[in-house]
C-alpha positions in Angstrom: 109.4 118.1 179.1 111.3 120.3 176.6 111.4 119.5 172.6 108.4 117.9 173.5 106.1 118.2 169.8 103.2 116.7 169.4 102.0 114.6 166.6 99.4 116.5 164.6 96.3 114.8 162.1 93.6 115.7 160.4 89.6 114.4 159.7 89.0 113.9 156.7 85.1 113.4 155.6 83.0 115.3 154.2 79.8 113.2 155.4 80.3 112.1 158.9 81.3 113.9 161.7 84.6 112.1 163.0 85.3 114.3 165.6 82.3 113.6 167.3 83.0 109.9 166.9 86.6 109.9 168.1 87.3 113.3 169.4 86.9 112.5 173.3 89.4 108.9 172.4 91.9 111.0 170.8 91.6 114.0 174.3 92.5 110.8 176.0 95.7 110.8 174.6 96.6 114.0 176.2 98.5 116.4 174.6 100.8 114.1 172.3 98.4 113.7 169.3 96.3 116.8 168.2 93.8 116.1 165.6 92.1 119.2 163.9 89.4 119.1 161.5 90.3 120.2 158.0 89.7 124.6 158.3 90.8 124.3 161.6 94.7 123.5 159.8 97.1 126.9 159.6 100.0 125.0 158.7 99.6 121.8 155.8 102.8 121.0 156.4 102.4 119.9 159.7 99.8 117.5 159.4 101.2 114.1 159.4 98.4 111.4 159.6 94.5 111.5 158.4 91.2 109.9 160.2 88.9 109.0 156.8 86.0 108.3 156.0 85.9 108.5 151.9 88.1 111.4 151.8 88.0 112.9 148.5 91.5 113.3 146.4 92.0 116.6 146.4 91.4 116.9 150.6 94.4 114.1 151.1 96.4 116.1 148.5 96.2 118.9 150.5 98.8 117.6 153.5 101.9 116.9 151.9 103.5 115.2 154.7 101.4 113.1 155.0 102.3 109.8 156.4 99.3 107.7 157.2 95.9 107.5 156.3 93.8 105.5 158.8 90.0 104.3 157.6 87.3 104.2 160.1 85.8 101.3 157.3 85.7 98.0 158.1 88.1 97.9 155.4 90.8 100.0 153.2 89.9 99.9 149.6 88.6 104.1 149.2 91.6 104.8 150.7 93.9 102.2 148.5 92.0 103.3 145.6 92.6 107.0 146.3 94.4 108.9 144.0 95.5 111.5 146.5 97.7 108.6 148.3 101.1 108.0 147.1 102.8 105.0 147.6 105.1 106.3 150.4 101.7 107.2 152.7 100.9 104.1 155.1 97.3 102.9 155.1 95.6 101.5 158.1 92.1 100.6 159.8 91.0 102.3 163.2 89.9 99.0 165.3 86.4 100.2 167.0 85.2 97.9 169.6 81.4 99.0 168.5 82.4 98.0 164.6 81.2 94.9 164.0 78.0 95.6 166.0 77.3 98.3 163.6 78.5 95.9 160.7 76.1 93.3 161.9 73.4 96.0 161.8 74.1 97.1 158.4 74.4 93.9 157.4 70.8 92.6 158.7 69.2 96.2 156.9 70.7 94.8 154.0 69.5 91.5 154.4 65.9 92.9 155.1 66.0 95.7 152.5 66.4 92.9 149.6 63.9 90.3 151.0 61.4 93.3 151.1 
């Protein structure tokens, strides 16, 4: 296929290891959305969507092309609250099948942790 570009993204966390969580999902994908973690990125420029988890202002600032910022949270408010996102940068939530098992877990520690 010629002119054929892929899409290119970025992780941004600096406490969990997204790639490991999503890396083989986005392979799926084949070669139409390459997703590199944040020193792996030659070209800034390039980079037009983000994989979060509490990214910090100053990593989002750092792509400024940027046209969406996906959380891996159950919701979006660290990434609506982020001063790194402009207004023109589209926010979204990754749908995991395995999330609200994990949000039922967290939820029961919780639960356990203040009855204790």
């Amino acid at each position: 296929m010629t002119g054929f570009r892929p899409v290119h993204g970025v992780y941004l966390s600096s406490t969990l290891d997204l790639e490991g969580l999503y890396g083989n999902a986005i392979q799926a994908a084949g070669d139409e959305v390459v997703l590199h973690r944040p020193e792996q990125v030659s070209d800034p420029e390039r980079i037009s969507f983000a994989v979060c988890w509490l990214p910090t202002a100053e990593s989002v600032k750092a792509y400024p092309n940027l046209k969406l910022a996906m959380s891996i949270g159950a919701g979006v408010n660290d990434l609506l609250d982020n001063p790194g996102i402009g207004p023109e940068v589209a926010i979204a939530r990754v749908r995991d099948p395995h999330q609200a098992a994990l949000m039922a877990g967290y939820a029961a520690h919780e639960v356990l942790h203040v009855s204790r």
